[in-house]
C-alpha positions in Angstrom: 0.0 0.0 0.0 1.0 3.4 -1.2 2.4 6.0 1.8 0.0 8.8 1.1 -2.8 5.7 1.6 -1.3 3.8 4.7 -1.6 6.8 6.4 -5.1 7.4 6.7 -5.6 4.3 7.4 -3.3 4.9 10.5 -5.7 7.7 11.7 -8.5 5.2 10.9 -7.6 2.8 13.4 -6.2 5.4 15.8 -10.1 6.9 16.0 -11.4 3.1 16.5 -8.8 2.6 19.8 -10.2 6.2 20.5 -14.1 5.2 20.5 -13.1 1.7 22.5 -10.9 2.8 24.7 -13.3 5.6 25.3 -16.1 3.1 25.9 -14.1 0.7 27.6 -13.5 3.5 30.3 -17.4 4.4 31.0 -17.6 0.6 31.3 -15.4 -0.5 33.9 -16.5 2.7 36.2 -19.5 1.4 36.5 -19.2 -1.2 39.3 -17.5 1.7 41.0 -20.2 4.3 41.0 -19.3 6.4 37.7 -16.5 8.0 36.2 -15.9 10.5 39.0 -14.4 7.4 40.3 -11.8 7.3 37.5 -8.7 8.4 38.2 -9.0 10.5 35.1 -11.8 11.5 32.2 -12.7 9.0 29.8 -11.4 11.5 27.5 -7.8 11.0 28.8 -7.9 7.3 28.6 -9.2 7.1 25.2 -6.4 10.2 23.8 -3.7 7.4 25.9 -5.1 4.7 23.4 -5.0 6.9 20.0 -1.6 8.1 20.8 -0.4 4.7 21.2 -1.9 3.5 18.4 -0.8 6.4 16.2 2.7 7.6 17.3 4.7 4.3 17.1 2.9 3.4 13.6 3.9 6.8 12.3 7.1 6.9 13.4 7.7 3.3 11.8 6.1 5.2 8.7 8.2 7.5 8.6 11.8 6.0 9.2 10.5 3.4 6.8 9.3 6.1 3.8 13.0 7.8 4.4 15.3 5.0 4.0 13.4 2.8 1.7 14.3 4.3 -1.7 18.0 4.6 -0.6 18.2 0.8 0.6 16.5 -0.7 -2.9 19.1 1.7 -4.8 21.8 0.3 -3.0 20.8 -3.7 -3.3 20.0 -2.8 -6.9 23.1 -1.0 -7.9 25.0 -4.0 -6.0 23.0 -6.9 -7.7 24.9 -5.1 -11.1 27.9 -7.5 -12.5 31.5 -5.8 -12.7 31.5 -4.8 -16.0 27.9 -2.9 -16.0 28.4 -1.1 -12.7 28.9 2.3 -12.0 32.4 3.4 -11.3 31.4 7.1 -9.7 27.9 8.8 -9.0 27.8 10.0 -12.2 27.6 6.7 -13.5 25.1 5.3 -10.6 22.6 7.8 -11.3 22.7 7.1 -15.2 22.3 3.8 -14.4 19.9 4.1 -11.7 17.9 6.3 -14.1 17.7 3.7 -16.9 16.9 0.9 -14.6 13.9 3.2 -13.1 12.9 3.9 -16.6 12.8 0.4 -17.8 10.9 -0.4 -14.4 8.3 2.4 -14.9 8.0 1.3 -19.0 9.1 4.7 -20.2 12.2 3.2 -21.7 12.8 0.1 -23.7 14.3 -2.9 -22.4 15.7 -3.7 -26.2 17.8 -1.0 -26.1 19.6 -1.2 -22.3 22.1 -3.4 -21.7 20.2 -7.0 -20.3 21.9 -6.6 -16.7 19.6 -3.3 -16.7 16.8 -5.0 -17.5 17.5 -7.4 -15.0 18.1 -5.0 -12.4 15.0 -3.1 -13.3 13.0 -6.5 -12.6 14.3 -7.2 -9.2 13.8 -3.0 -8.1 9.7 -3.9 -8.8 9.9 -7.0 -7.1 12.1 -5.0 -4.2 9.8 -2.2 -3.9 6.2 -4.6 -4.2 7.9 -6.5 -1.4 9.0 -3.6 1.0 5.2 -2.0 0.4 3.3 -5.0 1.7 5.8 -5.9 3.9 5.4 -2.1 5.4 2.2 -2.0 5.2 1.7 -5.1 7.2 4.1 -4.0 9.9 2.7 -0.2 10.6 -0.4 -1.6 10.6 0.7 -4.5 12.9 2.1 -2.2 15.4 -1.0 0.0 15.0 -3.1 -2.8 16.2 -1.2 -3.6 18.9 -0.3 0.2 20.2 -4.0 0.4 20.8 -4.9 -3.2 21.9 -2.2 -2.6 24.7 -3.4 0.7 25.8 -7.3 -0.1 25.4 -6.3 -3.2 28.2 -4.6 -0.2 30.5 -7.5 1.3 31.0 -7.9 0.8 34.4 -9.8 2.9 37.5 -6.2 2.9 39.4 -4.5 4.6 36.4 -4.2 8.4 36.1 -4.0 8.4 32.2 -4.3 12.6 32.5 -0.5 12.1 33.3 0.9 9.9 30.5 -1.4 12.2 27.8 0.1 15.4 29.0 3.8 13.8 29.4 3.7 12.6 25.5 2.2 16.0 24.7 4.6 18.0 26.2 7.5 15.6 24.4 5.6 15.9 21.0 5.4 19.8 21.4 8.9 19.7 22.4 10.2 17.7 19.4 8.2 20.1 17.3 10.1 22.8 19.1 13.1 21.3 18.3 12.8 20.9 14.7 11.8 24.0 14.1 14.8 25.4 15.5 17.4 22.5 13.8 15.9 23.8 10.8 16.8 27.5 11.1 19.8 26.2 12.3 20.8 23.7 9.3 19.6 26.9 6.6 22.1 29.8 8.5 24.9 26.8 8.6 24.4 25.1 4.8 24.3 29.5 3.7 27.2 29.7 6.0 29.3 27.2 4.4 28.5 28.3 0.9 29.3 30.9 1.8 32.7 31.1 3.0 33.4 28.9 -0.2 32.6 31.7 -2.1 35.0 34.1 0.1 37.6 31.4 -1.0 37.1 32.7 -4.9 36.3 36.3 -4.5 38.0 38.5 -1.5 35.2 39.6 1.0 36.5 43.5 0.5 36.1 43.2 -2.6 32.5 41.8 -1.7 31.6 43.8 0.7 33.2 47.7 -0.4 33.0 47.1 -4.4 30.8 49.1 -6.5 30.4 47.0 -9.7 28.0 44.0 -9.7 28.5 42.0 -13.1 28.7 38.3 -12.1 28.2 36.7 -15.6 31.8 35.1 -15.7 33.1 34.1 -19.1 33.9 30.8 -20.1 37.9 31.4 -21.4 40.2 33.9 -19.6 40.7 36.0 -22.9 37.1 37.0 -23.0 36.0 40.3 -21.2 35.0 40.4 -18.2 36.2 36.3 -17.4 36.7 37.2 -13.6 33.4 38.9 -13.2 32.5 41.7 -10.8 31.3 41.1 -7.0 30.7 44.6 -5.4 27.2 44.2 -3.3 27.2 48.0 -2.9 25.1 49.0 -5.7 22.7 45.7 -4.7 22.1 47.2 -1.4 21.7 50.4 -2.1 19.1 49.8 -4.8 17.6 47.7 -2.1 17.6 50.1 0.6 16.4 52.9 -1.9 13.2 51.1 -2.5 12.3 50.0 0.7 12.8 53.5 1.4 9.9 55.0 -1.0 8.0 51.5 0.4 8.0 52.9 4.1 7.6 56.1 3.3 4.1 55.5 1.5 3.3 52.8 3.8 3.6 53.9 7.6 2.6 57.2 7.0 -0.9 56.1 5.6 -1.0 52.6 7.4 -0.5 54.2 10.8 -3.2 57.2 9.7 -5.9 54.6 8.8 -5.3 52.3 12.2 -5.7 55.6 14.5 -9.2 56.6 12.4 -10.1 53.1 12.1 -9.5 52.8 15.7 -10.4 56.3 17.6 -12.8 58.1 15.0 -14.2 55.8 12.8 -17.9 54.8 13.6 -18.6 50.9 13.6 -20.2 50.4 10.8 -17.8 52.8 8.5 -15.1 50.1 10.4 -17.1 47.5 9.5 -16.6 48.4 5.9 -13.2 50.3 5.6 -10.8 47.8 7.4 -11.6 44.9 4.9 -11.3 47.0 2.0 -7.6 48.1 3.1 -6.9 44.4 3.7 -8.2 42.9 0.9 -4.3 44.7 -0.5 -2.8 42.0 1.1 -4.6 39.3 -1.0 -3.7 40.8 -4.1 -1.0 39.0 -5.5 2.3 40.4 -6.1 2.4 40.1 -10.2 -0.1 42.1 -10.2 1.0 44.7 -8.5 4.2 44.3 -10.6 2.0 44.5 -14.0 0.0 47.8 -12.4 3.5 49.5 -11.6 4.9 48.3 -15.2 2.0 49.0 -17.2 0.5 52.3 -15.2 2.6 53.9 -12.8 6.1 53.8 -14.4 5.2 55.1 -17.7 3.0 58.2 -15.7 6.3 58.9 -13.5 8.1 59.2 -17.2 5.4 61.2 -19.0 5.6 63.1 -15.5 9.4 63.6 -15.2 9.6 64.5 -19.2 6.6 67.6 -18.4 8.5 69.1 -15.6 12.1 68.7 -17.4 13.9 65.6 -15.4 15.1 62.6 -16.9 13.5 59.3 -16.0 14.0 55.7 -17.0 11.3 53.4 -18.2 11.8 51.0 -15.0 12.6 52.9 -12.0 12.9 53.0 -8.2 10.7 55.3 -7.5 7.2 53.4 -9.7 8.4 50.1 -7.3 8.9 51.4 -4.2 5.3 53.7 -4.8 3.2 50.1 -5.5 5.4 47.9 -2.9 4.4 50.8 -0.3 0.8 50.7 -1.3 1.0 46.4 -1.1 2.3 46.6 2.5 0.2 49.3 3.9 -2.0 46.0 5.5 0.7 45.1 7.4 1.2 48.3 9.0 -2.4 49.2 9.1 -3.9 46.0 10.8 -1.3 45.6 13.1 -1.7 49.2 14.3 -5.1 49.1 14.8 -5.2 45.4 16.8 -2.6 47.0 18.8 -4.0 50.5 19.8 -7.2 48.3 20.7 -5.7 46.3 23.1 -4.4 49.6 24.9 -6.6 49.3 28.5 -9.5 51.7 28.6 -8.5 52.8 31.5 -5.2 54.7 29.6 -7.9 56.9 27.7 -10.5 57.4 30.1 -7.8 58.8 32.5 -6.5 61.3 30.4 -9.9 62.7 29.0 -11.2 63.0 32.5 -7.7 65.3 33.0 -9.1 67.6 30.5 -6.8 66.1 27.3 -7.9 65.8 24.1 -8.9 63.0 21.9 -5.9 63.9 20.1 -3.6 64.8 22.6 -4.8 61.5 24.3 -4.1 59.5 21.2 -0.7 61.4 20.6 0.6 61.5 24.4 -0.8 58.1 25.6 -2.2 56.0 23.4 0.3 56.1 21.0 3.1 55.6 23.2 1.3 52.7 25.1 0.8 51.1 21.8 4.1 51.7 20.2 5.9 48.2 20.9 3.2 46.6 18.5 3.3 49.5 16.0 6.8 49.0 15.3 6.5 45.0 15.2 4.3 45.8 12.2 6.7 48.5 10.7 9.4 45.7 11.0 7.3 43.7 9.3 6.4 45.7 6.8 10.1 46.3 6.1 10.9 43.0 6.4 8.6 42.7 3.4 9.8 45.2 1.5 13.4 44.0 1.5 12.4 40.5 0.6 9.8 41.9 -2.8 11.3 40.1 -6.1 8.3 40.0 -8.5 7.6 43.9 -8.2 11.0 44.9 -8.4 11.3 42.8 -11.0 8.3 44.1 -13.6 8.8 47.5 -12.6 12.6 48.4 -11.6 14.5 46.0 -13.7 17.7 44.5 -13.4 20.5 46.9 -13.7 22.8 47.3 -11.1 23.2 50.9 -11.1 25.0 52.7 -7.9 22.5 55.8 -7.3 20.4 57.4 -5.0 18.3 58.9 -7.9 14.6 56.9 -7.6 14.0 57.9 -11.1 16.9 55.3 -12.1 16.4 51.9 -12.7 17.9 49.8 -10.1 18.0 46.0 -8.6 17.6 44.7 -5.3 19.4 41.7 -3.4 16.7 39.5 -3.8 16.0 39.4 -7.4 19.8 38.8 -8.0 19.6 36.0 -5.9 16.8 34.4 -8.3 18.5 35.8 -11.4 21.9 33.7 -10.3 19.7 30.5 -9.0 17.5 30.5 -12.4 18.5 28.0 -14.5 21.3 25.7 -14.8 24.1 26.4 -12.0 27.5 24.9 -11.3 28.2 25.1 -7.0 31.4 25.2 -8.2 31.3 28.9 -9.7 31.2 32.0 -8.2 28.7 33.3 -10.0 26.5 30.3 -8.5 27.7 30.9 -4.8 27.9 34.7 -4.4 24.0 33.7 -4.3 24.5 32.6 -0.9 26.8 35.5 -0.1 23.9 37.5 -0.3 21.5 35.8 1.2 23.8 35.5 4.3 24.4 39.6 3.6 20.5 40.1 3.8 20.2 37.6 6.8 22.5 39.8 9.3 20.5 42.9 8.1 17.6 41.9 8.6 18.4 40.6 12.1 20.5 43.5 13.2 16.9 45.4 11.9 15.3 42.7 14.6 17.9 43.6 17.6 17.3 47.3 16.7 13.6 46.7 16.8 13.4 44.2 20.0 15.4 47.3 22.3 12.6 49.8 21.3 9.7 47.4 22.2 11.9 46.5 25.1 12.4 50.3 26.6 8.6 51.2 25.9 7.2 48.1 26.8 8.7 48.4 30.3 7.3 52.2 30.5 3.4 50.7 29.9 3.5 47.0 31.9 
């Protein structure tokens, strides 16, 4: 049986040891007067029997799913005589491609060797055998995870315990993953990245002011050592996330405090889904609106007053990519000044304050670790935007502080120099990582910046 079907069937059986053991529970406090008797809720005892049933099984499932394709390859590729097996994993995965082919009937057995064909033959018969013979065994230890837990249930046993202890391991492995996974992504950029420091020198990295890193194929051609200078990436980057914030905050944190403080509840009602509904919008199409609409008005516009304007430029993205994150500002901003006690406002009007002055003086202040949480975000967003710099800034490289230039950001050269075939061995290929790891440290030294202003105000306001 197929993984994606053994599965369900798992839960199946886990909601059956679920129903008995539930039953089970009800029906052995009865000669003791009920289940206030029990050392726990029927609820309890029955969770104790799915768990057991499920977790084991699912594990099994899992170890089983991982190794399985590695282990046939291996007895395969092994079963190969001398003189038709690979000599280096170039070779294995050619063969083990045309075996698989010949397996799956996409390739001819005529025309592959007949040790091929024969190896094909014995990876179906490997693979129909390890699927019954898994299927049998998850199931099998399914059955008896729940049998064995459906014959603890017992007055005398407090199964509340056991239930919360493998919850709290379960959300502690979840825990853990999640962080061995951020982990294992800063290390594997790590490592790539100091092999591209081995190729190009990190001054030259981080202080250069040419980006070209299309590196020729013979040393006599121009250009063959390339050109690594992240200064004009950032500061395209920084330039348009600059026009982003400047659209955004200004207007996001405006529409939280009337939302919020002025606005009645049925003009609420309708305005605050209309300004999120932006954030549903996907991001090509704001890329063809700033393309096809705003960076051809900012020309015509530039040409009428007397300045000279590029087709793609900084300032039509960053104008959209401000308008596309004014949601994450807004929203945030307005759940936040919400949450701000009653007691903060009522306070200062009975003190003779304003509604302004108590929105400006306390309110705001009170609410301001949450407001910038959403202006990180929203920055955070509008450093990471490919698609609309893309559409409506181009490519170019180009160190400037003019937004009527076209200009690139980090991320789109990172999908420019992952697009397509790549060779790990290149610089080209691996200054990709560079700049990940580049964007990585500013976006968390943006974090630590961020996290020391919540920290002071929040301590102000608790």
């Amino acid at each position: 049986m197929h993984t994606a079907n053994l599965l369900p069937l798992v839960l199946v059986i886990a909601v059956v040891a679920y129903m008995l053991a539930f039953m089970r529970s009800r029906t052995v406090a009865e000669p003791f007067g009920g289940i206030r008797n029990l050392k726990a809720l029927p609820f309890y005892y029955a969770a104790r029997a799915a768990l057991w049933c499920a977790i084991p099984a699912l594990i099994l499932l899992g170890a089983w799913t991982a190794f399985e394709g590695k282990v046939i390859q291996n007895v395969v590729v092994s079963s190969l005589p001398a003189d038709v097996a690979p000599k280096s994993e170039g070779e294995a995965s050619l063969v083990l491609s045309q075996i698989s082919n010949v397996a799956a009937g996409k390739l001819d057995p005529n025309f592959v060797p007949k040790p091929v064909v024969g190896a094909a033959d014995l990876l179906e018969n490997l693979r129909d055998r390890s699927s019954n013979f898994k299927t049998m065994l998850v199931i099998l230890i399914a059955v008896l995870g729940g049998g064995f837990a459906w014959s603890r249930v017992q007055p005398h046993i407090n199964a509340r315990e056991n239930v919360e202890r493998t919850l709290r391991w379960i959300f502690f492995i979840c825990a853990g993953v999640a962080i061995l996974t951020t982990v294992g992504i800063v290390f594997s950029v790590i490592f790539e990245t100091v092999r591209f420091f081995g190729k190009v020198p990190i001054t030259e990295f981080l202080f250069g002011t040419t980006w070209s890193p299309q590196t020729a194929l013979r040393a006599d051609q121009v250009g063959s050592e390339g050109a690594f200078g992240v200064i004009p990436l950032f500061t395209g980057t920084l330039l348009i996330s600059f026009i982003a914030l400047v659209v955004s905050v200004p207007v996001g944190l405006m529409s939280a405090v009337y939302l919020s403080e002025y606005a009645s509840k049925r003009g609420r009602a309708i305005l605050k889904p209309l300004l999120e509904m932006l954030a549903g919008v996907p991001t090509v199409v704001y890329g063809f609106f700033a393309a096809l609409t705003v960076a051809p008005f900012i020309s015509d516009l530039a040409d009428i007053i007397g300045l000279e304007a590029s087709a793609q430029s900084a300032l039509a993205a960053g104008l959209v990519m401000g308008v596309m994150i004014i949601p994450f500002v807004s929203s945030l901003s307005d759940d936040v000044i919400n949450a701000v006690p009653q007691t903060l406002r009522d306070g200062s009007l009975a003190l003779g304050a304003t509604q302004s002055e108590t929105m400006k003086n306390v309110i705001f202040p009170a609410a301001l670790p949450g407001i910038m949480g959403g202006i990180l975000l929203a920055a955070s967003r509008a450093i990471g935007e490919t698609m609309i710099v893309v559409m409506a800034a181009g490519l170019a490289a180009n160190l400037t502080a003019n937004p009527l230039s076209s200009v690139t950001t980090v991320t789109v050269q990172i999908v420019t120099l992952l697009t397509g075939d790549q060779e790990f061995d290149s610089a080209k290929t691996l200054s990709a990582f560079a700049l990940g790891m580049m964007l990585f440290i500013v976006t968390l030294a943006l974090n630590i910046v961020a996290l020391k202003i919540v920290r002071k105000y929040r301590e102000q306001y608790d």
